[in-house]
Structures are given as C-alpha cells and as structure tokens.
N, C-alpha and C positions, 0 to 999 in steps of 0.2 A: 065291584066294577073298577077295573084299572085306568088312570088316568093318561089318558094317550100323548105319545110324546111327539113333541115338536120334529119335523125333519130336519138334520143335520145337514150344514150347507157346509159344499165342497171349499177349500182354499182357493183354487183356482176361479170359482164362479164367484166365491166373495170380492174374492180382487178384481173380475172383469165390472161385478156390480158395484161396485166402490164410487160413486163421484164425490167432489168438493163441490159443497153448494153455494154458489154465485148468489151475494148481496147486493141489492141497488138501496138506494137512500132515497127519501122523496122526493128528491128533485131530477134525478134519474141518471145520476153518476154513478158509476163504476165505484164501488167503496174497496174492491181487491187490491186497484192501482196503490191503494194507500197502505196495505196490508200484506208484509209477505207470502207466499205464495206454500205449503203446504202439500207436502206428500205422503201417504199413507204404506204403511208396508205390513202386512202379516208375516209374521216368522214363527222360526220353530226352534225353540232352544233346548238341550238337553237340559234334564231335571237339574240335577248338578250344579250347572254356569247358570242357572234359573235363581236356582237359589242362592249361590254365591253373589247376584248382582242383588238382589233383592236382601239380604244382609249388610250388603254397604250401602244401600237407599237406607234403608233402615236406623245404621248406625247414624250418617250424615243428614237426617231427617228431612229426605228430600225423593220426590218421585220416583219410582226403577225407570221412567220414560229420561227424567235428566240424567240423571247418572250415567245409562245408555249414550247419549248424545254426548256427551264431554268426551266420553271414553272414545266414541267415532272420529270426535271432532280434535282429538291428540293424535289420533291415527292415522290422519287423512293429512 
C-alpha cells in the first residue's frame, strides 16, 4: 500500500495565506509595538547562487537567512 502524499501548495496561495501572528501579554497591550515588525517572502533561487550563498553561511558559521540580509542590506 503506497503512502499518500501530502498536496503541494501553490507559491502564490502560500503567500496570500501567510500572516504574522499578533501577541497580546496579560495585561492586554500590544507586545508588536515593542518588537520590530517582520515580513515574510518566498523566493526562488537558482541551484547555483543557492549554493554559493549557503557555502559562505557555512564557511562564516552563520545562518544562509543572515548572510542573505547583509548582502540586501549593502545593496540597498
């Protein structure tokens, strides 16, 4: 008996379904205000630049998510 596979969800649909989930604290303040604000983005990178960023995470022993960001945030 083969084991049935999960549905593959669209890019498109993941992103429309994406929120950031909103924390309250018990006393019933806004905890975001205090907390920078967070956006999500799915990409598509060729194998290649995939691996070339994830080789210098690797080397500088440090997330391919920061590496990524420095590199935006030199660019910008």
């Amino acid at each position: 008996m083969a084991i049935p596979r999960k549905p593959l969800k669209n890019a498109d649909e993941f992103i429309k379904t994406a929120k950031v989930e909103e924390k309250a604290d018990v006393e019933g303040k806004d905890v975001n205000a205090e907390v920078p604000r967070v956006k999500k983005f799915l990409i598509e990178l060729p194998y290649d630049l995939w691996m070339e960023l994830k080789m210098r995470a690797v080397r500088e022993g440090r997330p391919l998510k920061d590496v990524i960001l420095d590199i935006l945030r030199e660019g910008a």
